[in-house]
N, CA, C and O of each residue as an XYZ file, in Angstrom:
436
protein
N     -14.171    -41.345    -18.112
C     -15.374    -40.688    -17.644
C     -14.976    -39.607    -16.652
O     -14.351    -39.911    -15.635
N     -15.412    -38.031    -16.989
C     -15.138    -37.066    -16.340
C     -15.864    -37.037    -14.851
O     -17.001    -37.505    -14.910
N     -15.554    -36.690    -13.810
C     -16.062    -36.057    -12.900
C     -17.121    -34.961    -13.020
O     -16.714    -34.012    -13.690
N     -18.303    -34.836    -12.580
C     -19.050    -33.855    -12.280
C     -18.975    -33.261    -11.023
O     -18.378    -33.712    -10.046
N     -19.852    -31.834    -11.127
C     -19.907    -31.346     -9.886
C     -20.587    -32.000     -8.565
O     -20.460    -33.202     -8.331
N     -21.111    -31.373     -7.955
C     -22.072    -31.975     -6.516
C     -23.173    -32.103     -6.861
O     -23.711    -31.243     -7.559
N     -23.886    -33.351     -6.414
C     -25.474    -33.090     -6.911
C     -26.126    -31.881     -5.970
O     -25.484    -31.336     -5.073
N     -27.620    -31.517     -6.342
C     -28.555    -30.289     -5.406
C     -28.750    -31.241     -4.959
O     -28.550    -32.428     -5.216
N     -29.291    -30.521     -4.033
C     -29.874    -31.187     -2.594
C     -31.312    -31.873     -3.165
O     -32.001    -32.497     -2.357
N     -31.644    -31.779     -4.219
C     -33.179    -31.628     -4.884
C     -32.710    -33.292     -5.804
O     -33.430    -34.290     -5.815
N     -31.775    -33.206     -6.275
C     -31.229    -34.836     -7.117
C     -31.122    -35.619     -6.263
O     -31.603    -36.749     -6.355
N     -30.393    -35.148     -5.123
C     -30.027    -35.914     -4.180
C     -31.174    -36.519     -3.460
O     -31.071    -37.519     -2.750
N     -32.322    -35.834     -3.687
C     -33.730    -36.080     -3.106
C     -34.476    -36.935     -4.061
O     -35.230    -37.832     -3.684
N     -34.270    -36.663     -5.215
C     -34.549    -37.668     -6.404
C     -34.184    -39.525     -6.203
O     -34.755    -40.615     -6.221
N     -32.814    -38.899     -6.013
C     -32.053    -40.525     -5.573
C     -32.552    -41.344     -4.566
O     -32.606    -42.573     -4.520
N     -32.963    -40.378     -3.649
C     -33.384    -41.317     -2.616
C     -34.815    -41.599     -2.468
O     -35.193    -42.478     -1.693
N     -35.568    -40.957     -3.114
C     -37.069    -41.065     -3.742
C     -37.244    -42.062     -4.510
O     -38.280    -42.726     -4.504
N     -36.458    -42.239     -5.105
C     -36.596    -43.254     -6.469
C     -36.038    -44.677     -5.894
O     -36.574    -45.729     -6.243
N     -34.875    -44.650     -4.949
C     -34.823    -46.484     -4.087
C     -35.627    -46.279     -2.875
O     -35.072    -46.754     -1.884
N     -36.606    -45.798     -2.674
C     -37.442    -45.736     -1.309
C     -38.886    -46.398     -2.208
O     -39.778    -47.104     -1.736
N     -38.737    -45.879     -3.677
C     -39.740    -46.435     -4.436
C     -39.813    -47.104     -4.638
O     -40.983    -47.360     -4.921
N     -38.557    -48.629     -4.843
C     -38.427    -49.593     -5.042
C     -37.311    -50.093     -6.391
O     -36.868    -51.224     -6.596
N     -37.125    -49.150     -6.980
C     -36.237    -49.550     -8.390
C     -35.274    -49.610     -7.525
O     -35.237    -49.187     -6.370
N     -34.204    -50.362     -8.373
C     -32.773    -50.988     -8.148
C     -31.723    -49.995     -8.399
O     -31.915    -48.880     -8.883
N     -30.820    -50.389     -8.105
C     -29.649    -49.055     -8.042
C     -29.665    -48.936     -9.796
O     -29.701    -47.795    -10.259
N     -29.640    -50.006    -10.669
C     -29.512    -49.871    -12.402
C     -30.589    -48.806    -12.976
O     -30.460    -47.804    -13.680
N     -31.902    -49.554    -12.275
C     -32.885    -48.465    -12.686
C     -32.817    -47.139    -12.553
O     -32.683    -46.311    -13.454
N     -32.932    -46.927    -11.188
C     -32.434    -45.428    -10.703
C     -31.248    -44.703    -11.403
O     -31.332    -43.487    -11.572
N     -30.161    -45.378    -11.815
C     -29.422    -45.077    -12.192
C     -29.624    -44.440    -14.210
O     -28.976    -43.598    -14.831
N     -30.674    -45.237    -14.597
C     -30.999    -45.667    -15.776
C     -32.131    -44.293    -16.149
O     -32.006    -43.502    -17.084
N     -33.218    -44.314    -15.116
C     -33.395    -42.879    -14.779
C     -33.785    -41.930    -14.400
O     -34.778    -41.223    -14.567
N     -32.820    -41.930    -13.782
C     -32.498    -40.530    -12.862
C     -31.170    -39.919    -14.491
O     -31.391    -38.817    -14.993
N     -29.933    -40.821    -15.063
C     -29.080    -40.035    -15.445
C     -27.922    -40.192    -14.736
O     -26.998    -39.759    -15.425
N     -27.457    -40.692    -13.470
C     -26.337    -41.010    -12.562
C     -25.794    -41.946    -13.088
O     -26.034    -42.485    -14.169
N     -24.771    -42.240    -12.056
C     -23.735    -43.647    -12.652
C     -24.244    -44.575    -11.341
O     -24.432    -43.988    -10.275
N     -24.393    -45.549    -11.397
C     -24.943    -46.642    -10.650
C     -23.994    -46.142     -8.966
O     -24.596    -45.831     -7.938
N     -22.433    -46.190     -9.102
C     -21.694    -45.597     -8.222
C     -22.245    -44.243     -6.908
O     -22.242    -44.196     -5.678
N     -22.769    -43.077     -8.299
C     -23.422    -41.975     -7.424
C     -24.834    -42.421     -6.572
O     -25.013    -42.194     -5.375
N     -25.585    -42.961     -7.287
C     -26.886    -43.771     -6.548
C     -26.542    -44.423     -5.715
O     -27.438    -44.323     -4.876
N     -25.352    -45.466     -5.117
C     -25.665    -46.357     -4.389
C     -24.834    -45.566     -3.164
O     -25.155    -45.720     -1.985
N     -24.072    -44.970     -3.454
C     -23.203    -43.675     -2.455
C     -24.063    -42.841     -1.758
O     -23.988    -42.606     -0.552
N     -25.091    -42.286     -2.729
C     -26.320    -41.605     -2.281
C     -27.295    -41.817     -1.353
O     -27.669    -41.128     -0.405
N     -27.744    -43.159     -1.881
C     -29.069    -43.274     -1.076
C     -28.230    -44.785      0.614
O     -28.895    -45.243      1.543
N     -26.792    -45.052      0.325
C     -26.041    -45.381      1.468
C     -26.113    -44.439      2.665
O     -26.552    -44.741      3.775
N     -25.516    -42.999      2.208
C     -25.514    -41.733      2.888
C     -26.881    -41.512      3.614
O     -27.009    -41.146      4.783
N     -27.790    -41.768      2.809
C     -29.281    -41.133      3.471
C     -29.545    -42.163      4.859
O     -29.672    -41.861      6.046
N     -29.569    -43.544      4.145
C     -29.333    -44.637      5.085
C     -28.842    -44.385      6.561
O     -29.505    -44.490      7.594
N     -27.463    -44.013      6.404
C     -26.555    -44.102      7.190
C     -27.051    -42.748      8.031
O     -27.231    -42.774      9.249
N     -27.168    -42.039      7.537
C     -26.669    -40.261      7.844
C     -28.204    -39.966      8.675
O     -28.537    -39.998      9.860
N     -28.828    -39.706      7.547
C     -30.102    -39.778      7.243
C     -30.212    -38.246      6.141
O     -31.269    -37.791      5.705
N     -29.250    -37.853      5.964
C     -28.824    -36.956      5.604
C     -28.999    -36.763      4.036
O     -28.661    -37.776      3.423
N     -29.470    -35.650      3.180
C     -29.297    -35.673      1.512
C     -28.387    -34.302      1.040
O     -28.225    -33.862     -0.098
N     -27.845    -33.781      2.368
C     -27.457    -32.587      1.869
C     -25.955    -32.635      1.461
O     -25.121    -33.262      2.114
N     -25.678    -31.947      0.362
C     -23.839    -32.439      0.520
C     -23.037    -30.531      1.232
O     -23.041    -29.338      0.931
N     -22.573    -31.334      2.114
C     -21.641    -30.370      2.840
C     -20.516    -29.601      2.359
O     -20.059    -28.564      2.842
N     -20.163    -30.191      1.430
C     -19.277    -29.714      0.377
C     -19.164    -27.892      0.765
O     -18.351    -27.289      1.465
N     -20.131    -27.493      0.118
C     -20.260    -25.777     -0.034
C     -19.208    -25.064      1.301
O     -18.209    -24.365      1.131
N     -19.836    -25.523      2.660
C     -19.014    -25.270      3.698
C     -18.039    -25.722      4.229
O     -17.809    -25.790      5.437
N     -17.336    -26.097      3.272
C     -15.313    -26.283      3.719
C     -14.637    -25.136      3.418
O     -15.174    -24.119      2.978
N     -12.990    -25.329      3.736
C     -12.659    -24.268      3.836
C     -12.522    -23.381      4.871
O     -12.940    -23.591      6.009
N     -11.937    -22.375      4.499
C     -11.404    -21.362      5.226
C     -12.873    -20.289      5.477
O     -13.563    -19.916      4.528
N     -13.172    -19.888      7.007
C     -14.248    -18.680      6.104
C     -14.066    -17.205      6.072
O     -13.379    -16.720      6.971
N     -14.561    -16.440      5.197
C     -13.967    -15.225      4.682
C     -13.561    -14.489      5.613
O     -14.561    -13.926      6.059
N     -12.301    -14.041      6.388
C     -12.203    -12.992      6.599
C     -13.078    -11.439      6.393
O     -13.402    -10.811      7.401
N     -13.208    -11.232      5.848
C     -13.729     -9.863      5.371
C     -15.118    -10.337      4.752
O     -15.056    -10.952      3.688
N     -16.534    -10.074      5.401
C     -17.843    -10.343      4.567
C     -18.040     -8.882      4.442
O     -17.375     -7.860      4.613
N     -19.745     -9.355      3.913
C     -19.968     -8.124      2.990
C     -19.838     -6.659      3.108
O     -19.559     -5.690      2.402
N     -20.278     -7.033      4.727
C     -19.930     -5.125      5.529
C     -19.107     -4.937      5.409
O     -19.003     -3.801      4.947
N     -17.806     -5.612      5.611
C     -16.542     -5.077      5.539
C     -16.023     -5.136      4.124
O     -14.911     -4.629      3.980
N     -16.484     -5.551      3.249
C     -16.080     -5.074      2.445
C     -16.712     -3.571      1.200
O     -16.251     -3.125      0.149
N     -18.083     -3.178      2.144
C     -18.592     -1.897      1.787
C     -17.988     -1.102      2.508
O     -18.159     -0.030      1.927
N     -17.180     -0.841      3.706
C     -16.592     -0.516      5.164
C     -14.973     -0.077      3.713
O     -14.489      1.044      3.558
N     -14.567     -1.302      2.974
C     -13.200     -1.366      2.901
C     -13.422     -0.155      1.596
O     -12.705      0.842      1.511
N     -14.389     -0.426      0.768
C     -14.348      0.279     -0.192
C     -15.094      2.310      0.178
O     -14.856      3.299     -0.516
N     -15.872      2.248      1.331
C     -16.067      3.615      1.154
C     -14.496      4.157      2.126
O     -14.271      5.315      2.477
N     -13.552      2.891      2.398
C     -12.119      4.057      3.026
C     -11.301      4.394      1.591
O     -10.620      5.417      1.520
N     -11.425      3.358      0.324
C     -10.623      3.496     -1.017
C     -11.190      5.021     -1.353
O     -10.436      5.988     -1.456
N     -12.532      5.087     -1.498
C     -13.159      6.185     -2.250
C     -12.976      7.762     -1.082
O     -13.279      8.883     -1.491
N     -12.575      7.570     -0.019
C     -12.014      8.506      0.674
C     -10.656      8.719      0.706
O     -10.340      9.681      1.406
N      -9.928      8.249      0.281
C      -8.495      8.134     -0.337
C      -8.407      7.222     -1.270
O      -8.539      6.004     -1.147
N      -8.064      8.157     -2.690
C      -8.081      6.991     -3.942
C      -6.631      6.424     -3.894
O      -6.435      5.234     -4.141
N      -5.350      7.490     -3.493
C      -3.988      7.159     -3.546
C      -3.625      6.569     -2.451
O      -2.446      6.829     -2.210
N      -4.121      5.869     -1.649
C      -3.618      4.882     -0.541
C      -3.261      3.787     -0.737
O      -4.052      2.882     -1.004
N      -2.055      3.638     -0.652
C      -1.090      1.998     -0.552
C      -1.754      1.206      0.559
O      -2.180      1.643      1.628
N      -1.764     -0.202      0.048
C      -2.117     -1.626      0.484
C      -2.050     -1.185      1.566
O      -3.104     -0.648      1.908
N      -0.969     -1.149      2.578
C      -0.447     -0.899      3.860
C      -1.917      0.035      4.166
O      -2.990     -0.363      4.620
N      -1.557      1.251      3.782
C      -2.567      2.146      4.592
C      -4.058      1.722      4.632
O      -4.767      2.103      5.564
N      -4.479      1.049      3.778
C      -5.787      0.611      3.530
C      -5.915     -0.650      4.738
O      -6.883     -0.606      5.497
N      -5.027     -1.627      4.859
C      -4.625     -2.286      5.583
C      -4.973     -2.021      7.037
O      -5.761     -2.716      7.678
N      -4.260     -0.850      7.558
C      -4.272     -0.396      8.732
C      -5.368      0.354      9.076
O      -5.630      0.540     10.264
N      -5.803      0.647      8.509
C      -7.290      1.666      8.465
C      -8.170      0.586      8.591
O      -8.804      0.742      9.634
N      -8.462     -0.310      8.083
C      -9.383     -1.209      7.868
C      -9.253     -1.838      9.590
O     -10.207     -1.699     10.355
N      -7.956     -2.522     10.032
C      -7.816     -2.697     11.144
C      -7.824     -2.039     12.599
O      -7.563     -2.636     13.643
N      -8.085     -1.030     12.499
C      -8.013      0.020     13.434
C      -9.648     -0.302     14.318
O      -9.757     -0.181     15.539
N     -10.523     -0.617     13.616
C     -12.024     -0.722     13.833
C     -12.554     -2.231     13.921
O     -13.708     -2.653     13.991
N     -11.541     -2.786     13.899
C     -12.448     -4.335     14.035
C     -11.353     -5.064     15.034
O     -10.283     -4.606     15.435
N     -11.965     -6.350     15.311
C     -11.221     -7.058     16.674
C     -10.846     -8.146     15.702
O     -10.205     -9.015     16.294
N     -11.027     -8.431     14.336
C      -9.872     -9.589     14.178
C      -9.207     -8.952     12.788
O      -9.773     -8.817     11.704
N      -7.819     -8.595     13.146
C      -7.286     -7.886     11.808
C      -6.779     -8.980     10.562
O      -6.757    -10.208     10.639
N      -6.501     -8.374      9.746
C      -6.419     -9.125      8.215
C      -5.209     -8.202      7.579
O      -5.215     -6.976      7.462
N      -4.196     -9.103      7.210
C      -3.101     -8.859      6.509
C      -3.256     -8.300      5.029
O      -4.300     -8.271      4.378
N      -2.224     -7.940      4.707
C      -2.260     -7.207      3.062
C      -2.780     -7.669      2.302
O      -3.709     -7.155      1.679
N      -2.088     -9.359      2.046
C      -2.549    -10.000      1.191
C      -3.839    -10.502      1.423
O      -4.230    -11.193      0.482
N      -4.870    -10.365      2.621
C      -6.456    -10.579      2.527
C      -6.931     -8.932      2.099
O      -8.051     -8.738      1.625
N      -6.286     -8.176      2.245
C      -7.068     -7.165      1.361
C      -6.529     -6.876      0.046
O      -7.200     -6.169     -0.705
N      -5.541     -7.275     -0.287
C      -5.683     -7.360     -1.654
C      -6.366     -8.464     -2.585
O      -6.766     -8.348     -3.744
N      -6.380     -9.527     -1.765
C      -7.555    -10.370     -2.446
C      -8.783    -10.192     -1.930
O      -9.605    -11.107     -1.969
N      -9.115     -8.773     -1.280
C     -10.912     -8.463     -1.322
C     -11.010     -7.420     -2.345
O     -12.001     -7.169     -3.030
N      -9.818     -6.816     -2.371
C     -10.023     -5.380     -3.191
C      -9.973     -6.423     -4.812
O     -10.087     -5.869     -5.906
């Protein structure tokens, strides 16, 4: 049995709607569509937490470079089309207080 993604915040609201209603983790499970496992994990969490949201989305690293800067990065490309990494690099850094290495602008460009 494969792994799925994260439930919405909206299933996750399902789950815990449906044992606040009174069915059993089988029922709920039976349907809602879950594996008895995700239901009883679920509506534990709400229990515990009080919580239905999964946090998941915000792990990680966070972007260096958002959206301004990356309209910022692209009108310096279209003002010099022949500029090497480096120069794009340094240009980009010249104007902001936390700079970003080559390889974060080559994985924005």
């Amino acid at each position: 049995m494969g792994k799925k993604g994260d439930l919405s915040n909206f299933e996750r609201g399902m789950v815990v709607g449906a044992r606040r209603a009174g069915l059993s983790i089988s029922q709920s499970a039976q349907l809602l569509g879950f594996s008895r496992t995700t239901i009883s994990r679920v509506y534990k969490e709400w229990c515990e937490k009080g919580k239905t949201s999964s946090m998941r989305q915000s792990w990680g690293r966070k972007c260096l470079v958002d959206a301004r800067g990356q309209r910022r990065m692209g009108r310096q490309i279209q003002a010099d089309r022949r500029a090497t990494l480096t120069e794009i690099t340094t240009r980009y850094n010249r104007g902001i207080q936390q700079s970003i290495c080559e390889a974060t602008t080559r994985t924005t460009l």
